[in-house]
N, CA and C atoms as an extended XYZ file, in Angstrom:
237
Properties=species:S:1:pos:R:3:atomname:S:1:resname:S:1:resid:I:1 pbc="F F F"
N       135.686       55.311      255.103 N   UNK     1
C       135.963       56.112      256.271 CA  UNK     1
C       137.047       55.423      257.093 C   UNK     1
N       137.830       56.364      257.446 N   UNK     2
C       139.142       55.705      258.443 CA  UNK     2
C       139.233       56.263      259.611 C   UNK     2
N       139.028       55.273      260.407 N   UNK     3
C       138.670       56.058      262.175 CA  UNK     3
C       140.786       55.810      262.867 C   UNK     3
N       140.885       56.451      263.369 N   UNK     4
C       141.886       56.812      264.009 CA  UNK     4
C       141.842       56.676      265.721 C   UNK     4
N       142.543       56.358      266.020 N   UNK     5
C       142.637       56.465      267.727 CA  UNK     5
C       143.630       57.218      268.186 C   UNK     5
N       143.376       58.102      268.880 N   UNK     6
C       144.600       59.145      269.143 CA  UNK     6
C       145.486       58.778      270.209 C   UNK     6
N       145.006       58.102      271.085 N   UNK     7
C       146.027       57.200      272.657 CA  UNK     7
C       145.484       56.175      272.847 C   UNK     7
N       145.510       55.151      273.539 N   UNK     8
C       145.349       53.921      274.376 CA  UNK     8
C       144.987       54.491      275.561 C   UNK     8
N       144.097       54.123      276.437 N   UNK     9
C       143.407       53.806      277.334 CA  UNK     9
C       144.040       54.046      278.575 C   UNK     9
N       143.903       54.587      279.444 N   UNK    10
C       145.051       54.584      280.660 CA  UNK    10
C       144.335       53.971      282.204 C   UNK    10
N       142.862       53.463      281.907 N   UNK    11
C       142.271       52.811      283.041 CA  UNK    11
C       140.843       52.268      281.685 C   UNK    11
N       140.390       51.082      282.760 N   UNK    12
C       139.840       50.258      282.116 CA  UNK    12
C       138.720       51.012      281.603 C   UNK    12
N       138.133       51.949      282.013 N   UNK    13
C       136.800       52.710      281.899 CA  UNK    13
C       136.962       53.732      281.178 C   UNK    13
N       138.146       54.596      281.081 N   UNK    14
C       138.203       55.730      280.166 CA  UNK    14
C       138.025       55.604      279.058 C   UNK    14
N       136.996       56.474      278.049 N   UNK    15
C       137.161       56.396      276.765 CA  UNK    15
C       138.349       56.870      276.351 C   UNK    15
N       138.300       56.401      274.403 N   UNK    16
C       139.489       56.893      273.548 CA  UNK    16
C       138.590       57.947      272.285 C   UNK    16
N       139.377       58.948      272.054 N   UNK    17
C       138.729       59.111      270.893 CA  UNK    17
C       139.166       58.908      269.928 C   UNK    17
N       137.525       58.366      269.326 N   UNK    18
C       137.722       57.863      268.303 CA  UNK    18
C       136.643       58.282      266.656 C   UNK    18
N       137.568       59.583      266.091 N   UNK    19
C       137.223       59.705      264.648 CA  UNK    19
C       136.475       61.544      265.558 C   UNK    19
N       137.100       61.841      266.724 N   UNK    20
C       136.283       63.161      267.002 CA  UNK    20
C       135.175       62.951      268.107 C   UNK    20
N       134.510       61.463      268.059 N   UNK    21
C       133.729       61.207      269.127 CA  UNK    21
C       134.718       60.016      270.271 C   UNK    21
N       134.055       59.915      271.763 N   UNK    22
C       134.677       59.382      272.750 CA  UNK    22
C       134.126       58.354      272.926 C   UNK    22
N       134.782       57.219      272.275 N   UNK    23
C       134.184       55.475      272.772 CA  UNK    23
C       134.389       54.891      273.833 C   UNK    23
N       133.817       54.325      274.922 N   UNK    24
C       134.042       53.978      276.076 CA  UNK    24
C       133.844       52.415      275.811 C   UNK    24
N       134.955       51.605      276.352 N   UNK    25
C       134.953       50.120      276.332 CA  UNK    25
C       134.250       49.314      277.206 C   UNK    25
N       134.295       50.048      278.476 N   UNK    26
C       133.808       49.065      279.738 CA  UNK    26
C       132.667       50.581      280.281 C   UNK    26
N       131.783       49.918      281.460 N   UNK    27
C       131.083       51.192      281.486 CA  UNK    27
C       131.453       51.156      283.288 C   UNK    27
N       131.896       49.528      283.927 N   UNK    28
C       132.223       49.636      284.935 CA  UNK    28
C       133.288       48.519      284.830 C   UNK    28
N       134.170       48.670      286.079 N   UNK    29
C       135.145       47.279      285.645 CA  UNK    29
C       134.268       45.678      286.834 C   UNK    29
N       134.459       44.884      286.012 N   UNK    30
C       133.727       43.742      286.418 CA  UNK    30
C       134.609       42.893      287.290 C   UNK    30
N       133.609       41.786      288.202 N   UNK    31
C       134.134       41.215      289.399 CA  UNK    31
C       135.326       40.165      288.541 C   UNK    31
N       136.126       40.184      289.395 N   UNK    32
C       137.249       39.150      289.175 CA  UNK    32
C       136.409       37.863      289.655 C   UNK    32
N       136.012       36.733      288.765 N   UNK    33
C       135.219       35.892      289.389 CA  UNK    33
C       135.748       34.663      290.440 C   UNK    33
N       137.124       34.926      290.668 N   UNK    34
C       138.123       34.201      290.920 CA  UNK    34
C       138.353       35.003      292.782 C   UNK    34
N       138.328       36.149      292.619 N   UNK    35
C       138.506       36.788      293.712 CA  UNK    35
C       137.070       37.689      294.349 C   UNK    35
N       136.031       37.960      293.337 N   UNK    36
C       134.947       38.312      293.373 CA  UNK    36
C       135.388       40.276      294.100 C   UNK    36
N       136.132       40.429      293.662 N   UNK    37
C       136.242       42.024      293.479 CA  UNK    37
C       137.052       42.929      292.733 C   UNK    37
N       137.032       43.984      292.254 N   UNK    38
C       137.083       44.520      290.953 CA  UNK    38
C       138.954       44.634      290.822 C   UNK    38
N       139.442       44.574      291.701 N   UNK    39
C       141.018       44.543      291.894 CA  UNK    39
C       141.307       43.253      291.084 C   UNK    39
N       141.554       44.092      289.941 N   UNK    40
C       142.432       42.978      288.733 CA  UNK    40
C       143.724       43.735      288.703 C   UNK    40
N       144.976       42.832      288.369 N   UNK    41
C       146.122       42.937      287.930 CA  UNK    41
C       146.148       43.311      286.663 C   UNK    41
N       147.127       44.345      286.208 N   UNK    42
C       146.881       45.174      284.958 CA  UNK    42
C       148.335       44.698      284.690 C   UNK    42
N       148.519       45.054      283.281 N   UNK    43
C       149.548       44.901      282.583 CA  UNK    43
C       149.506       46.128      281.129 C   UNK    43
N       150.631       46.641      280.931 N   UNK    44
C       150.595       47.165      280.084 CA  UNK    44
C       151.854       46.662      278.924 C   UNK    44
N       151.560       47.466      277.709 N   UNK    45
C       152.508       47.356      276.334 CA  UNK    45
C       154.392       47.106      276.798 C   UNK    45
N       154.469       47.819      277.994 N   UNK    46
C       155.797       48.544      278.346 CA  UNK    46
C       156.355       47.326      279.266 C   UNK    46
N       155.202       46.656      279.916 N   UNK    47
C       155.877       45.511      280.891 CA  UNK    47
C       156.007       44.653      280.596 C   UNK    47
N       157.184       43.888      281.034 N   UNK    48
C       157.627       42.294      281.385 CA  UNK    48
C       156.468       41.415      281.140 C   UNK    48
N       156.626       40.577      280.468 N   UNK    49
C       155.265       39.464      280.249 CA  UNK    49
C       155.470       38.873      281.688 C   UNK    49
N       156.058       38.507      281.951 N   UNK    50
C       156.340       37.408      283.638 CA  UNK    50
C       156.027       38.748      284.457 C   UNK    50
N       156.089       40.123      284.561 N   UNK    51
C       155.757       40.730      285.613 CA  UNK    51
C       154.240       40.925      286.259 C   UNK    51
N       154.656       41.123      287.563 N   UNK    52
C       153.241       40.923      288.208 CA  UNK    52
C       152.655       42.555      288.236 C   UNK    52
N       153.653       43.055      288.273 N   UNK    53
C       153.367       44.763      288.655 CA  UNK    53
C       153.336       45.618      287.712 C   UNK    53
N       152.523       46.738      287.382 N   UNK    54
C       151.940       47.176      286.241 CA  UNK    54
C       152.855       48.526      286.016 C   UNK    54
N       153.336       48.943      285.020 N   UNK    55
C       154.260       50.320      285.000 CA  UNK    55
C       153.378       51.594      285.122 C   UNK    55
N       152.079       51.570      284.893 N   UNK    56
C       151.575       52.650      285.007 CA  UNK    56
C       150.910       53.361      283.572 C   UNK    56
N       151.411       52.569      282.554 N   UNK    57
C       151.166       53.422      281.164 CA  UNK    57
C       149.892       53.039      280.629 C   UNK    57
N       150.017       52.382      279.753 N   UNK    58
C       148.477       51.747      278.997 CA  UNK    58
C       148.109       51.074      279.329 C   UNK    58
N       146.569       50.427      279.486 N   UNK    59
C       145.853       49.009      279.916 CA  UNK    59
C       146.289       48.293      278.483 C   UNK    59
N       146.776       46.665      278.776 N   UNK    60
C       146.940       46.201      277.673 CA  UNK    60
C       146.371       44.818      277.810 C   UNK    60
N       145.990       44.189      279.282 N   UNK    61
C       145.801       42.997      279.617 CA  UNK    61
C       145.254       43.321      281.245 C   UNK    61
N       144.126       42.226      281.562 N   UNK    62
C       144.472       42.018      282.972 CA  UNK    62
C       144.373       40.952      283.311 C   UNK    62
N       144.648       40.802      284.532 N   UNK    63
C       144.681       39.239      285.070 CA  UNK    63
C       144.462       38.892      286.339 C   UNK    63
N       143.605       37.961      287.164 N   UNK    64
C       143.126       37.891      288.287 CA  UNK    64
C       144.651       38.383      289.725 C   UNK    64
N       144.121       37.967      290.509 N   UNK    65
C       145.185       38.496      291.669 CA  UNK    65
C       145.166       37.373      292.521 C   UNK    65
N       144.135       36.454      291.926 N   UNK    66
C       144.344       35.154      292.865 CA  UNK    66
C       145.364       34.574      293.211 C   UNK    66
N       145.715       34.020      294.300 N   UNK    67
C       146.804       32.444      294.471 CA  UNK    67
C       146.192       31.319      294.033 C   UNK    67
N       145.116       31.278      293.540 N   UNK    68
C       144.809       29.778      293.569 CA  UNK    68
C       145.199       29.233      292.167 C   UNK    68
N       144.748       28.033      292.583 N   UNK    69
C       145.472       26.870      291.229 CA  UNK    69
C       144.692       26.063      290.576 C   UNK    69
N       144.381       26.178      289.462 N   UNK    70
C       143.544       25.198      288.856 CA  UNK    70
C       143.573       24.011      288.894 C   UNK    70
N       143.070       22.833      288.154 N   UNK    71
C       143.165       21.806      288.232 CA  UNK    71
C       144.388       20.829      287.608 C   UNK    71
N       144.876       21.594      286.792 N   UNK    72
C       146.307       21.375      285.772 CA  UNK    72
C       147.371       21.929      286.775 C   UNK    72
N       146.867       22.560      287.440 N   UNK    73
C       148.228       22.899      288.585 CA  UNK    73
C       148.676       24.123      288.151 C   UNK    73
N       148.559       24.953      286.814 N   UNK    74
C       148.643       26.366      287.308 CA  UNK    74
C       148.079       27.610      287.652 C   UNK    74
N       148.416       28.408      287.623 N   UNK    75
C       147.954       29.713      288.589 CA  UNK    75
C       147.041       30.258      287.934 C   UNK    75
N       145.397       30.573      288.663 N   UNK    76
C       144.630       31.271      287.558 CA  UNK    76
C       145.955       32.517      287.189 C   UNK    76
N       146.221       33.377      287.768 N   UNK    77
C       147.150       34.078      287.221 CA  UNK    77
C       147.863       34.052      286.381 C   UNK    77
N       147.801       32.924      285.713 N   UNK    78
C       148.912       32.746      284.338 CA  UNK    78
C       148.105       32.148      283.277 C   UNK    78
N       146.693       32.041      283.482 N   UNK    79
C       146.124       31.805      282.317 CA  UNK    79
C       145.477       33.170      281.151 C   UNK    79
């Protein structure tokens, strides 16, 4: 059997379908444990790896929104 995905995801919670039925990935989006609220930085397929600001298209990544700095000195944001 060969399951197919017809689009990518356009928020963290929407299902895709998949094979005729609708798979859902997340059922809520979870605390940024760094900032402790659900405002994560998104990134999609279409953007700049170094960009901070999301184009709007597919979820492809996210990443905290913190300033703070780990112990190595960089940005949770860039891990």
């Amino acid at each position: 059997m060969q399951l197919t995905v017809t689009k990518t995801p356009q928020t963290l919670v929407d299902g895709v379908d998949v094979g005729g039925k609708k798979v859902r990935f997340l059922r809520r989006i979870p605390n940024d444990p760094m900032t402790n609220s659900t405002d994560w930085g998104l990134r999609s397929m279409q953007d700049d790896p170094a960009s901070d600001s999301w184009g709007g298209q597919n979820v492809f990544d996210v990443f905290t929104k913190s300033d703070g700095t780990g112990l190595d000195g960089t940005k949770y944001k860039d891990w």
